[in-house]
N, C-alpha and C positions, 0 to 999 in steps of 0.2 A: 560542341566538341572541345575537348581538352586535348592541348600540345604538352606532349609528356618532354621528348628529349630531340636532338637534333644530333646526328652525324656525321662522319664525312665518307664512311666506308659503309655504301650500302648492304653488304652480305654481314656486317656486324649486325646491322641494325636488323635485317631478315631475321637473321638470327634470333634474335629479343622477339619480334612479331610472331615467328611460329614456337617458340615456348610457350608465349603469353597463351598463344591459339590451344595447343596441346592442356593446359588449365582453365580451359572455357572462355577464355577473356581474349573479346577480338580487338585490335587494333588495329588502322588503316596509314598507310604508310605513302608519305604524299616527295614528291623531287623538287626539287629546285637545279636543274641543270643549270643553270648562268652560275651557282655557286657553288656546285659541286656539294652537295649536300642532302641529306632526306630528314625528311621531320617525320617521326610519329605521334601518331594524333588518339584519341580516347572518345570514343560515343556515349559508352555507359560510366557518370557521370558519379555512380556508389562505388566505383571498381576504381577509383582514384588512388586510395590510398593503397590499396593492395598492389595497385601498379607500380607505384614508387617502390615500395618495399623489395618488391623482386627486381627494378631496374636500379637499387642500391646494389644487389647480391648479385646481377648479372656484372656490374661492370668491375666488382673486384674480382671476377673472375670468369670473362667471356668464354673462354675456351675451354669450358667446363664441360664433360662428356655426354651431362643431360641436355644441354643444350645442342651439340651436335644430333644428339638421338632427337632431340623433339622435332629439327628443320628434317631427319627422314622419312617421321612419320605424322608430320601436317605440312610442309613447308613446300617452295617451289623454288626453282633454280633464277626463276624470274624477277625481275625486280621493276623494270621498267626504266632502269635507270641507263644513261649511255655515257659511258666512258670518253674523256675526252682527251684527244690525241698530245701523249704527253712530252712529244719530240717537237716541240717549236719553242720560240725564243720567248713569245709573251707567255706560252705556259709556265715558263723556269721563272722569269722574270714574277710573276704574278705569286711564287709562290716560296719565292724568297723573298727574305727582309733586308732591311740596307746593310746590314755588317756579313751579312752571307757572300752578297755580291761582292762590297768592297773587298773580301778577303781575297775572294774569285779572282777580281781584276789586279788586286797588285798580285799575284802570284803569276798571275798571267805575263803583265807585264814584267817584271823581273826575270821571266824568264826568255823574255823576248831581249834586254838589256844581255842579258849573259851568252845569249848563243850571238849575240853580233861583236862578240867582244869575250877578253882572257875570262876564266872562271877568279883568277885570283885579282881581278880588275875590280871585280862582284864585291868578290869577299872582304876584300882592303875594306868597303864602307858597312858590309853587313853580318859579316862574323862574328862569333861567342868572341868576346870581349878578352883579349890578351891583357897581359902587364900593363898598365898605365890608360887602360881602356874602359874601367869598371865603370866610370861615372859618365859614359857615351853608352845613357839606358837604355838605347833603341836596342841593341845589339845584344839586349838580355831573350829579346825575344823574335827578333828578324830571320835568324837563320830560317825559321819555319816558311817565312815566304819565300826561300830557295829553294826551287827546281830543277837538278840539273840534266833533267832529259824529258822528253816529249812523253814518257809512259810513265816515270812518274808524276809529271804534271796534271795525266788524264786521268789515274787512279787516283788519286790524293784529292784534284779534282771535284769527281764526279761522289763519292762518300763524302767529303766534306760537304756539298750540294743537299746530299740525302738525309744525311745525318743533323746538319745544321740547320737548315730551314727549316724544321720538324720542332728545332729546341727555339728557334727564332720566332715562330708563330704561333707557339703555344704556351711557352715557358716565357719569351718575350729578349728583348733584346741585351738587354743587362743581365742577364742569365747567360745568354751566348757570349758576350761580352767577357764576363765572369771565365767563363771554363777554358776559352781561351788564351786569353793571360795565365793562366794559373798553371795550364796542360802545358803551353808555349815554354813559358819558364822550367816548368820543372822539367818538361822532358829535353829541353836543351841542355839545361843544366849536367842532367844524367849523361848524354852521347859524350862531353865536353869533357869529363872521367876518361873516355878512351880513344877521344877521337881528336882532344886539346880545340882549336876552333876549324878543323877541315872538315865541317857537316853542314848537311843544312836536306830542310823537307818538312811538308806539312802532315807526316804520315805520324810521329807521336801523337801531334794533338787529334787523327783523325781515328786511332786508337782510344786514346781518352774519350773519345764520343760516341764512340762505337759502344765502350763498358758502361760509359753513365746514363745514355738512353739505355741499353737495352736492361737495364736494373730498375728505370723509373718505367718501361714497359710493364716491366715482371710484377714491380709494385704499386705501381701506381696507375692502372690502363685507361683511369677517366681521364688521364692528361692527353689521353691520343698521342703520344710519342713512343715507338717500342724501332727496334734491332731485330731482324730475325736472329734465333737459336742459332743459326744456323751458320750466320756471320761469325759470333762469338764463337765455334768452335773453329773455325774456318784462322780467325786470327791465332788463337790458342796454337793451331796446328802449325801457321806460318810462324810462329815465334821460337817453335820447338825445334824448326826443320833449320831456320835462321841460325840458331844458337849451337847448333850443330855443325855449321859449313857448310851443309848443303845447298845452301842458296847463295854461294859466293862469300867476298870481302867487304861488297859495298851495299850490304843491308845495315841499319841505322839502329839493330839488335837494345841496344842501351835505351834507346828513344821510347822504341814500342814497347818495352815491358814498363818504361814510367809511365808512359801514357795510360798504357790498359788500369796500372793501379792508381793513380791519380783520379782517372776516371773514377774508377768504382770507389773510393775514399769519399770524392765527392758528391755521388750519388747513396751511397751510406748516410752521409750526410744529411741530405737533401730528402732520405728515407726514413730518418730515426723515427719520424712520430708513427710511422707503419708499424715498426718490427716493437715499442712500446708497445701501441696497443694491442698487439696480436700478444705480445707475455703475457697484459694485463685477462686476458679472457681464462 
């Protein structure tokens, strides 16, 4: 037997088994539950290359309509695989990287410092950098770890959680590293135009991550990092409703629209050799 590819989303990988099935070529599909993973494997041993070929074209584009039509007319709902309970502390722990968490915890903490204590007590050591303050570089990108309420802590949170470990274990830590600095800045930069230094919130950079994964999804899906569509219209919609006044004075409007294009700049970026090669065809 021949191991063709390995997983992490069993219904992708179904997916790819009943196509192959639907063009005569069976392949058997084996779990590894301790790692949250399914391997598929190859018996017939001339059907190798032909496998490859189609499991290049499936993964630039899983959600292809043939492929849903093949899992309806060979496929099964079954996998054998069993979901493991994603609401415990070593699951989160397990599936973040070290700069996820640490982001985690100093926002956490910060914001434990601010609710037992003035908000401008905060701000004195962590605010966009006023007159005479430029070269106290911490402050170019600190606001981000300001929290100044319990619901935005848990939103900002729990996306940066989803969104981050996703770019942290796939794309790798210097890459999270990367988008952050860069989101942090710039979207501070932008609020700091209307807000001078009374801001602060990790919701630009969670913006930013929100557009740059879901663009290396759309382009890139063998990296296994994608954004539902669904998010992305979902911010689109808050930024319009924001920009409007309908959601108040203390949305961070400036923040989110650098974020979103930041993001997608640097996923452009990070996409150029895609959108070449597709001119070049």
């Amino acid at each position: 037997m021949i191991h063709v590819v390995s997983f992490e989303n069993p219904r992708v990988a179904q997916a790819f088994v009943d196509y192959m099935a639907s063009q005569h070529i069976q392949l058997k599909i084996h779990t590894i539950p301790e790692q949250q993973q399914v391997e598929i494997w190859l018996d017939d041993e001339t059907q190798t290359e032909r496998v490859h070929h189609e499991l290049k074209l499936f993964l630039q584009n899983p959600t292809d309509p043939r492929y849903t039509e093949a899992s309806w007319q060979t496929g099964t709902t079954q996998t054998g695989f069993k979901y493991r309970n994603h609401l415990t502390l070593d699951y989160l722990k397990a599936q973040s990287g070290p700069l996820t968490l640490a982001v985690m915890l100093i926002c956490a903490g910060i914001y434990l410092w601010l609710s037992m204590t003035q908000h401008l007590d905060v701000l004195r050591y962590l605010a966009w950098p006023r007159e005479g303050q430029q070269f106290e570089l911490w402050r170019w990108f600190s606001p981000a770890f300001v929290q100044f309420s319990l619901s935005q802590l848990g939103f900002n949170l729990v996306l940066w959680w989803y969104l981050a470990s996703q770019v942290e274990r796939r794309l790798g830590t210097g890459k999270l590293l990367t988008l952050f600095l860069v989101s942090a800045l710039f979207c501070n930069w932008g609020q700091s135009i209307y807000s001078e230094s009374n801001f602060g919130g990790l919701s630009g950079v969670v913006y930013a991550l929100i557009s740059y994964v879901w663009l290396i999804g759309e382009r890139q899906p063998e990296k296994e990092v994608s954004a539902p569509r669904g998010l992305m219209i979902f911010v689109v919609v808050w930024l319009f409703l924001g920009n409007l006044g309908i959601l108040g004075t203390d949305i961070a409007n400036a923040a989110h629209i650098s974020g979103l294009i930041i993001g997608l700049l640097m996923g452009l970026w990070d996409n150029r050799h895609t959108f070449k090669h597709q001119s070049s065809r």
